[in-house]
C-alpha positions in Angstrom: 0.0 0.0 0.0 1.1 3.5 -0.6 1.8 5.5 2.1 3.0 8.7 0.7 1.7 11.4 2.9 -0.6 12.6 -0.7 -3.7 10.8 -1.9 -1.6 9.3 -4.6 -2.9 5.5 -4.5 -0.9 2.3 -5.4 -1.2 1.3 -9.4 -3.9 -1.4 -7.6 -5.8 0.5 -6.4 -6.0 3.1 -8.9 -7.2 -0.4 -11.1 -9.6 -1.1 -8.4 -11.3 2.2 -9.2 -11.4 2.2 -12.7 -12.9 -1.3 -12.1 -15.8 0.1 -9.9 -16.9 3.1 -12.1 -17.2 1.2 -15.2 -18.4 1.6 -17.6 -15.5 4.0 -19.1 -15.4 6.7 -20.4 -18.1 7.6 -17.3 -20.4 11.0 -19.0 -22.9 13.2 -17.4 -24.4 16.3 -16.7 -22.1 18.8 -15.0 -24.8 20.6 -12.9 -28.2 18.6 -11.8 -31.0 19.3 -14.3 -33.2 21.2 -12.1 -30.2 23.7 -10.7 -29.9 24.9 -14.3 -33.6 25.5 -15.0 -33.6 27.6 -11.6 -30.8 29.6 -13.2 -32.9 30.1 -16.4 -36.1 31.3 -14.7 -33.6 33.4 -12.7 -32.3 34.5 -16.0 -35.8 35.3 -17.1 -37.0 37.4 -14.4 -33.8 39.2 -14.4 -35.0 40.1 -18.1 -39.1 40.9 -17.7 -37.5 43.4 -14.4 -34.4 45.1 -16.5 -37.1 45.6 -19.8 -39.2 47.3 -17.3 -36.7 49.4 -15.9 -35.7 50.6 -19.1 -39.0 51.3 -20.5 -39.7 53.4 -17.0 -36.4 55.3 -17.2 -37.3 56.4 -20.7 -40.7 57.3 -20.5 -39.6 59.3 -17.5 -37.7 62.8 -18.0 -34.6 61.3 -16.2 -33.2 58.4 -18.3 -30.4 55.8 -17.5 -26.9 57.6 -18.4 -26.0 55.4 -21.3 -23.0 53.7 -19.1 -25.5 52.5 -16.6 -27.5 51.1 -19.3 -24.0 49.3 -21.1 -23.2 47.9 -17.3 -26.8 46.3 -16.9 -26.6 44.5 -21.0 -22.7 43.5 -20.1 -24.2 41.8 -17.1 -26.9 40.1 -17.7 -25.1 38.9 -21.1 -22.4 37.4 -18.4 -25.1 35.8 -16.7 -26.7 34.6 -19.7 -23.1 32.9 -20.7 -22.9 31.0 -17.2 -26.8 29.7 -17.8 -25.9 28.5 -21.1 -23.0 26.8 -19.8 -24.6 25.6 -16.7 -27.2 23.7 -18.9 -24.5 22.1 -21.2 -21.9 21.7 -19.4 -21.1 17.5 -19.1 -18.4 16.0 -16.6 -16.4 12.6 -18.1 -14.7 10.2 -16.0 -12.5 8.2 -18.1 -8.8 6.0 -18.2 -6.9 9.4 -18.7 -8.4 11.4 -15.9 -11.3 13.8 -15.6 -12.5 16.7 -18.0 -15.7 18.9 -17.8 -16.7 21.5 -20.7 -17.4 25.0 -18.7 -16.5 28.3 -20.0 -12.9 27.3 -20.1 -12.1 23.7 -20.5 -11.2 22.0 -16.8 -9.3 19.0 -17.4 -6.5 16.8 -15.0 -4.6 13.6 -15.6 -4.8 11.0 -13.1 -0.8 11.0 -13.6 -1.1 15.0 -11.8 -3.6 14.3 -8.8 -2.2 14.3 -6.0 -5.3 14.3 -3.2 -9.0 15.0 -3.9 -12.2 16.4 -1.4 -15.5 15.4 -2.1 -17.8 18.5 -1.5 -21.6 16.6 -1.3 -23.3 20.4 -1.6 -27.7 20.4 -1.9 -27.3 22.1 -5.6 -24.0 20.6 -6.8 -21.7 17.7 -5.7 -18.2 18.8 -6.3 -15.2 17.2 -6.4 -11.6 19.5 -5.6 -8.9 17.7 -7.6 -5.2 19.1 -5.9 -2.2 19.1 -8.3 1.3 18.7 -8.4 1.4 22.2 -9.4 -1.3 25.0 -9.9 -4.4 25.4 -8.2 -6.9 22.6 -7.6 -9.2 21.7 -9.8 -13.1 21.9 -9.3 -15.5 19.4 -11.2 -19.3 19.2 -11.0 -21.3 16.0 -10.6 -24.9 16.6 -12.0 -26.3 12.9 -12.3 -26.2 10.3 -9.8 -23.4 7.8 -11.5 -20.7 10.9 -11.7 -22.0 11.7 -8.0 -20.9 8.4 -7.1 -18.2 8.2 -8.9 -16.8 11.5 -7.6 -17.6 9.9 -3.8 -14.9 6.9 -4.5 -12.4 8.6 -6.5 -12.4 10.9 -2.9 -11.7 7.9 -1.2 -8.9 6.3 -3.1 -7.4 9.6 -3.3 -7.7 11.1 0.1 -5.0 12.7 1.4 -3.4 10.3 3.9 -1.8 10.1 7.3 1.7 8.9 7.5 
């Protein structure tokens, strides 16, 4: 057994993993279907109350300075790229490591894990990847099977106690 004082496990029992999350490559939803519709009714009421502001501003004599206005669009366009991404974003588990399509791609090789924590959260199960070098690496678990998943990968690769 390894013993090194990161979650680094022994070649067996990284095989012992990739045994019990068969079948690989392991594909799901990043975020849980219902967190991303919540972020697009969000996203619509966000809309119905800025299109009334912005009628009331100009039928009123004092208007939105135009910079005010540019903030609110650049905004609610950010928001509307994170919704977007929320809904299509999709976490794979496979022999190489783990990747998940956001708004940049997060991606980490078995090979550069050195510990993991598995954050069980109500809207999102999350697993924090450490690496050799860098900052650690968040993925998402939207579906049951990748929340699993996530849940023994944290234990093979916990950081240990010498």
């Amino acid at each position: 057994m390894n013993l090194s004082p990161f979650g680094r496990p022994s070649p067996e029992e990284h095989e012992a993993l990739m045994a019990q999350i068969e079948p690989l490559p392991l594909r799901g939803r990043a975020w849980p279907r219902w967190i991303a519709a919540i972020a697009w009714i969000i996203m619509a009421v966000i809309a119905v109350r800025l299109i009334i502001v912005l009628q009331l501003s100009s039928e009123q004599e004092q208007a939105l300075p135009m910079p005010v206005i540019a903030s609110l669009v650049v905004c609610f366009g950010a928001l509307l790229w994170m919704s977007v991404h929320m809904w299509t974003s999709v976490t794979e588990v496979s022999d190489w490591g783990i990747r998940q399509s956001w708004i940049t791609r997060r991606e980490v090789p078995w090979t550069e894990i050195q510990s993991t924590k598995f954050i069980p959260l109500l809207a999102s199960k999350k697993l924090v990847c450490f690496v050799q070098k860098g900052r650690p690496v968040t993925f998402q678990a939207g579906t049951p099977e990748l929340q699993a998943a996530f849940a023994r990968i944290s234990l093979v690769y916990r950081k240990r106690t010498i």
